[in-house]
N, C-alpha and C positions, 0 to 999 in steps of 0.2 A: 374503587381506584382503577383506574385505566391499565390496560396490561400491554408488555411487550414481551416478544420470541428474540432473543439474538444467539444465534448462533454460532459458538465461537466464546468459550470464557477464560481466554489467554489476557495477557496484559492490557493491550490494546480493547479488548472487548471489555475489561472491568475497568480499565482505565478512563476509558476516552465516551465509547458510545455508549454503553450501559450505563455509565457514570451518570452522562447529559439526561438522559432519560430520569433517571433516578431524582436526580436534583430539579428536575422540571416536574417531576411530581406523579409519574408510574411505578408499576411494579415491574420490573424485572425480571423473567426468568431464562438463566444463563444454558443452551442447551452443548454440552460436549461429550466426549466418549474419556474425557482425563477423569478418574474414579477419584481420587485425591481431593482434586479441587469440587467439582461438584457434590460430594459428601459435604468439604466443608462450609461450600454455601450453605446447603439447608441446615448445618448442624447451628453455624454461628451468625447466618441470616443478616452478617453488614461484614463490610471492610475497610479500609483507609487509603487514601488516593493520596499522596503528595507531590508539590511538585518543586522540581530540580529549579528553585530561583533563589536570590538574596535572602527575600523576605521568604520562607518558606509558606505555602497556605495548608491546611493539613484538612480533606473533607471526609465526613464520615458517609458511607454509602451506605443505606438500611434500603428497606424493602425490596430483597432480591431472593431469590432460591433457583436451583437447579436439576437440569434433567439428565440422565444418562442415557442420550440416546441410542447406545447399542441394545441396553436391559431394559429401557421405559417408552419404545417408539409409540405407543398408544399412546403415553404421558405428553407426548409432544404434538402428536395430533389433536390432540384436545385443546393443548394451549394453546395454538395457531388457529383453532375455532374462537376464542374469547380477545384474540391481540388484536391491537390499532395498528400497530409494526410488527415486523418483522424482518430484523437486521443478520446480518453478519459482519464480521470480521477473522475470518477462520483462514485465509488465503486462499486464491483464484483456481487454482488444483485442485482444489477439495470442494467448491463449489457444487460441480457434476454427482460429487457422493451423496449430498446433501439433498438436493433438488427432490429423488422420489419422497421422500419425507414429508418435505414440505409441501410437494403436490396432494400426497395423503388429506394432510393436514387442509388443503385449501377446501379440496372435495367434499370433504366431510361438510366444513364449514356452513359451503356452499347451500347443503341439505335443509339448514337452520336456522343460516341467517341473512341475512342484505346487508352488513353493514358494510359500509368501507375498510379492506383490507390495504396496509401501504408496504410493497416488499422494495427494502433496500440494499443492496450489496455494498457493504463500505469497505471496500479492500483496495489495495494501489494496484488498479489497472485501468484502463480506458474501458467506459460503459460493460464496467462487470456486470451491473445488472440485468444486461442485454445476455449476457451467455447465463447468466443464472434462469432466464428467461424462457430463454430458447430449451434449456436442460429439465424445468420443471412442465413448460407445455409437451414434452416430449414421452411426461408420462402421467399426462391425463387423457382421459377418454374423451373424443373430439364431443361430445354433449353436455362434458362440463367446461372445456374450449370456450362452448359457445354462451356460455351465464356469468364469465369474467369481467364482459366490459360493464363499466359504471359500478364494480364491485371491488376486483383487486386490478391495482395500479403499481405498473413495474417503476420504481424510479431509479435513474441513475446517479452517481453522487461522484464527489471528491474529499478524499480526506487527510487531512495534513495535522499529524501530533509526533514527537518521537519522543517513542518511550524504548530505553536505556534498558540494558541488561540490569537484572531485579539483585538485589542480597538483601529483602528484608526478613526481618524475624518472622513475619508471622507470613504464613502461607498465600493468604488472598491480598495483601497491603499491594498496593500499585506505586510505583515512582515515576513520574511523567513531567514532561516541561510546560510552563506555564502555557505556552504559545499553542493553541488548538485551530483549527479551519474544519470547519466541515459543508460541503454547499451541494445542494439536493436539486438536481430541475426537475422542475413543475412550472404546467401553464395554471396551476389552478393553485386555492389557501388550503394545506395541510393542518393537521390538528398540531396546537403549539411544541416545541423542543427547546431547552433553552440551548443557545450554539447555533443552530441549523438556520443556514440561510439561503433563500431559496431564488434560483433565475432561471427564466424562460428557455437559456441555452447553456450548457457545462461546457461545453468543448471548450471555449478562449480557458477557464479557469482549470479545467482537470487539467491541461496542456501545460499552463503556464505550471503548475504545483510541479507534473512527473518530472517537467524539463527545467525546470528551476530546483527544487527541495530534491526530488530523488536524484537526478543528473549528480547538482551540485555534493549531495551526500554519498554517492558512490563514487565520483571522482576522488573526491578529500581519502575516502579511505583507500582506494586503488594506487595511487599515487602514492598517498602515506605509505601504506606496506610495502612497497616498493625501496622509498626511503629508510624502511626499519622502523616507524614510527608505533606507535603501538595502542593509541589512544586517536581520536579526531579531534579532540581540540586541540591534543598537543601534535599534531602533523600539522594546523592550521597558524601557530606560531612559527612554523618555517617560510619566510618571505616569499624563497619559491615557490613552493607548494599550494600558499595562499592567492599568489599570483596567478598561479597554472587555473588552479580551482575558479578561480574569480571570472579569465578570461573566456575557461570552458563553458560558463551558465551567460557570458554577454554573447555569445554565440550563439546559444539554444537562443537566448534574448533578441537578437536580431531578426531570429525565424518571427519568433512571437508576436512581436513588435509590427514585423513586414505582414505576418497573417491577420492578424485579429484587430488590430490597431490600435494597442497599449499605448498610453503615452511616454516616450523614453524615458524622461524624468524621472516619471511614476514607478516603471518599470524598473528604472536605478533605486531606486529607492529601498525595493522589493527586496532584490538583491543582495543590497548589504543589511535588511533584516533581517534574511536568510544567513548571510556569513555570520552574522551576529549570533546568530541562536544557535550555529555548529560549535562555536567559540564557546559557549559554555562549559567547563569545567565540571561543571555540578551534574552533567548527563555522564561523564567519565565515559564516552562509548567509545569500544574494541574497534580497529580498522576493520580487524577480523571479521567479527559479527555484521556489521552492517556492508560491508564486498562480500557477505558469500551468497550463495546460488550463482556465480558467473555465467552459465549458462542460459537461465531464464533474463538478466537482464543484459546480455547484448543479443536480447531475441529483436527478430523485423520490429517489432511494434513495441521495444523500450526503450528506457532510459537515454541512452548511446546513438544506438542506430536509428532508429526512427526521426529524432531529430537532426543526426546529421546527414541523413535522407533527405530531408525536407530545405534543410539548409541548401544542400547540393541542387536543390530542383530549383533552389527564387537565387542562382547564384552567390550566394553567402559565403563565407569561410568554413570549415568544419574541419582544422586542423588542427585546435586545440582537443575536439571530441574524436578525433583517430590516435591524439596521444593516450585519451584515455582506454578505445578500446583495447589497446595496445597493452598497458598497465591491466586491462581486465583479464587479457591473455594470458598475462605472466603471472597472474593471480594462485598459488600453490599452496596454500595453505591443504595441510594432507588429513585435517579433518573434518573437512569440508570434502563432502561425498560429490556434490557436482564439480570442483575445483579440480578434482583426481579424476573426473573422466575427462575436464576440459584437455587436461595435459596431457594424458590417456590419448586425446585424439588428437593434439597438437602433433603427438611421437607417432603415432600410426600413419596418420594421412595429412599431416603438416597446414601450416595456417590457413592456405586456399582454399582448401577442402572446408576446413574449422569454418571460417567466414562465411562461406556458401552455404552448409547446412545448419549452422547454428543460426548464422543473421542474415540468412538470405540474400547476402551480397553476391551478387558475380563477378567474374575473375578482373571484366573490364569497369568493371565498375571505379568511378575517379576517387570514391572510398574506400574501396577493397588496395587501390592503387597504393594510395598516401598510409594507409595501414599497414602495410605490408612492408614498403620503404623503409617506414618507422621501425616497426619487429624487426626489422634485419640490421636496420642501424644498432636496436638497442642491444640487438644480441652479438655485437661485436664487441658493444664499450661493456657488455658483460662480461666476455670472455679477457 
């Protein structure tokens, strides 16, 4: 049986990417530092995947175990000698921690075998697996640098599933929405996945996901909690809200559309699949949970800024996406550790400053402008 490294066995990684694997027909092994969960893979070696629709589907996941990679890093080295893949999903932060490991692991490899190594970063960022890249060449010795090409293949990917804050019974069970993407570029035919589809170029599609699916899913809940709403589906039954929400992703959509050359239609279409699948009920997700880290997503290059960046440069609107950064601003939830320093520094050095160094806006910038407007209009109709 064909083996895979993913590292990272949170939701997302038993859910979504270990799952595909599984059900296409390898073995699995989940590497994290959570003691809990990787006990119980080896102990009980499957788990249950369901997902949030009408018809519910219910999949049983077998042939997987796990590593602890603080107490078993030789464990893991080893396995990254025997893998086809080697994924994560652990988030874009923790990439850097992981990296000497894996380099470990490549090295070694290296000594024994030829075959094709395929390393994937499946996390929501633009070409993670370029930083995950740059972080694992950084700690191999330049003569094993030089034995990688034609052996291990960095690919980058996109990946779109949400899976929902968990209450099930049993420890490892996953609850996730039917609706999955996953899309990997390669110029060349990978060994099969079922899911994984693969194109010559990611940018049009990671772009179209972050600024579509993430945009539109951190707006719904910035807004909601704003409004008191406490759920994303149930903020999305408020007209305005849906409204707001709808307008702010035809925005990114016009960027998309002007760049890459979607076709509108198609690209409408897109769009109210997307509204469609927040509208779910059966995910029950928290506004809370899915707006927190405010900081990491109105960085230069997410959600927020980045495309209304880019909107500002091909003359576009970006008026709806300065509401939201807006709503991201007033974002307080107090247990939410980056929300407390956002406001932390809102009260120290006030939104200018906030803008500048969080999302690299400058003061004259026609975004920093209509943001700002906005924050001071809403903090009157607060007061």
């Amino acid at each position: 049986m064909n083996e895979v490294v993913h590292f990272g066995a949170g939701n997302i990684g038993r859910g979504f990417i270990g799952a595909l694997f599984v059900e296409t027909g390898y073995h699995v092994t989940f590497v994290d530092i959570a003691e809990p969960i990787i006990d119980a893979l080896n102990e009980k070696k499957s788990y249950v995947v369901r997902t949030a629709a009408e018809n519910q589907e219910t999949i049983a996941i077998h042939n997987v175990s796990g590593i602890n990679s603080k107490k078993n890093p030789e464990e893991v080295i080893d396995a990254i000698g025997k893998a086809v893949y080697v994924t994560t999903a652990i988030g874009p932060k923790v990439l850097p921690f992981i990296a000497p490991l894996i380099a470990k692991g490549i090295a070694e490899r290296l000594k024994t075998s030829n075959q094709k190594l395929y390393v994937i970063a499946c996390e929501n960022q633009i070409n993670a697996t370029d930083l995950l890249k740059k972080e694992i060449l950084k700690a191999l010795d330049k003569s094993v640098v030089s034995q990688l090409d034609g052996k291990v293949y960095f690919l980058n990917s996109a990946v779109d599933r949400i899976v929902p804050l968990q209450h099930n019974e049993e420890l490892l069970d996953v609850l996730v929405e039917d609706y999955h993407e996953w899309i990997v570029e390669s110029d060349q035919q990978l060994p099969g996945v079922k899911g994984m589809q693969i194109v010559p170029d990611l940018a049009p599609y990671i772009e179209r996901k972050l600024f579509t699916v993430n945009t539109g899913h951190a707006t719904t809940a910035y807004l909601g909690y704003q409004a008191g709403k406490e759920k994303i589906h149930e903020a999305l039954r408020d007209p305005e809200i849906y409204q707001d929400v709808k307008a702010t992703i035809e925005e990114t959509g016009a960027y998309l559309i002007k760049q890459y050359g979607f076709k509108p239609e198609v690209h409408e279409q897109y769009i109210e699949k997307i509204l469609h699948r927040f509208q779910n009920p059966k995910l029950n997700d928290d506004v809370t949970r899915v707006g927190r880290s405010p900081l990491r997503k109105l960085g230069p290059e997410d959600r927020l800024i980045k495309p209304a960046r880019e909107a500002e440069k091909l003359g576009l609107s970006f008026a709806h996406l300065a509401k939201v950064i807006v709503a991201a601003l007033r974002f307080d939830v107090t247990e939410d550790a980056e929300a407390v320093k956002l406001q932390q520094q809102l009260k120290e050095k006030g939104v200018l400053a906030v803008l500048q160094n969080v999302s690299g806006l400058d003061a004259d910038d026609p975004i920093t402008q209509e943001a700002v407007r906005q924050y001071k209009q809403s903090h009157l109709l607060k007061k």
